[in-house]
N, C-alpha and C positions, 0 to 999 in steps of 0.2 A: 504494500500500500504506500503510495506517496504521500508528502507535505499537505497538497491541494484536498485529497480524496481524508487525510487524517482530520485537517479542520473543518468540512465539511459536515460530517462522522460528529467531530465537535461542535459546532452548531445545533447539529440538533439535538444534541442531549441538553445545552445547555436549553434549547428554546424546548423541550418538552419537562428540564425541571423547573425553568420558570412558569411554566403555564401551572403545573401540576401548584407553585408555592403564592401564581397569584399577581407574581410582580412583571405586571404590564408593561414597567418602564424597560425591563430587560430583556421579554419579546420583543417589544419596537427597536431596541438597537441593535436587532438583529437581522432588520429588515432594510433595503434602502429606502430613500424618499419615495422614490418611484413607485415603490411593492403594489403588485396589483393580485388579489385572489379572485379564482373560479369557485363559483361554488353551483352546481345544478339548484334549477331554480330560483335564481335569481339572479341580475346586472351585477357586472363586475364589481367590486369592493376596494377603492384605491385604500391606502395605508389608513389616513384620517376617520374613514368609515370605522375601519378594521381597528383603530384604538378607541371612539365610542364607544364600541360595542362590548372590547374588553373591558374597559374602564365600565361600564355600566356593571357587566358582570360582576367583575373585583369588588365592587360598589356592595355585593350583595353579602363580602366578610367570609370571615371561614368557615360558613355554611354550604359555600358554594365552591363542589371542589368538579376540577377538570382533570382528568388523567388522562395517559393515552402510552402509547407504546407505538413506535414507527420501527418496521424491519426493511432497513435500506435494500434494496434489489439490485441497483444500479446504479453510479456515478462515472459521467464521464466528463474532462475536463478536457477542455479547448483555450486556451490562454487564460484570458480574465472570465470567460465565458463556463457555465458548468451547466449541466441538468442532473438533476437523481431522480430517481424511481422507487418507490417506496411502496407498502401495505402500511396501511395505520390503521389503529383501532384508540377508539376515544370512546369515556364513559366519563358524561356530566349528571352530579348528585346537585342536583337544584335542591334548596332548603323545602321543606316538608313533601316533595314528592319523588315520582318511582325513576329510578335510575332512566338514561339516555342513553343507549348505545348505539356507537355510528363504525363499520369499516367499509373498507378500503383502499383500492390505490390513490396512488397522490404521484404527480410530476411539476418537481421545483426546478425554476430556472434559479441561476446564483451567478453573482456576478460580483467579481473581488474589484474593491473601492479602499484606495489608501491600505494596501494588501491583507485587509478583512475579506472573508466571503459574506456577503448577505444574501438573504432573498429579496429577489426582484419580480418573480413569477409563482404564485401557486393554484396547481388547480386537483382539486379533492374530488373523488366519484363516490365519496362515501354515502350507504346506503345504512338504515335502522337495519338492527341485529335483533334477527327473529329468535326470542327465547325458545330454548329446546321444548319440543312438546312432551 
């Protein structure tokens, strides 16, 4: 594994245990200005959307907890340019009701800026997770 594919690897741990602890300001510098997610269902979401909505969340205390687990599949690195390929699974515990479950692939663009990687691109196909009958 090289530099480029090791911090990348590192990014996202670090941006799956800030989500998991909350702190919004630590996703967003993980992101550049630009960042834009896909999400089915809905118009694009540039950055600013996408920290409302955290910040709304965060807003709800540590009752409201977001976990998730990403198994990278694939990065490939082309200069300052990157993409990976992921499966993630996300389970949000919203204060007094029944768990959320979402998986999924995911394909992030990454684009290294002042020679950080951040996300510039993400787009989620994640679908609800049908509890076993």
């Amino acid at each position: 594994m090289n530099a480029d594919e090791s911090q990348i690897r590192e990014l996202v741990s670090r941006w799956m245990a800030a989500t998991r602890s909350g702190d919004v300001d630590a996703v967003l510098a993980l992101m550049a200005d630009d960042a834009v997610f896909l999400v089915a269902g809905r118009p694009p979401m540039p950055k600013d959307e996408f920290a409302a909505l955290s910040r709304t969340q965060a807003a709800q205390g540590p009752a409201m907890v977001i976990d998730g687990a990403s198994d990278i599949q694939e990065i490939e690195v082309h200069g300052d340019c990157a993409f990976m390929r992921a499966q993630l699974h996300v389970t949000v515990r919203p204060p007094g009701a029944a768990p959320i479950e979402r998986a999924g692939p995911t394909l992030t663009v990454l684009r290294k800026v002042a020679g950080r990687w951040l996300i510039a691109r993400d787009a989620n196909l994640l679908t609800p997770v049908k509890p076993a009958a």
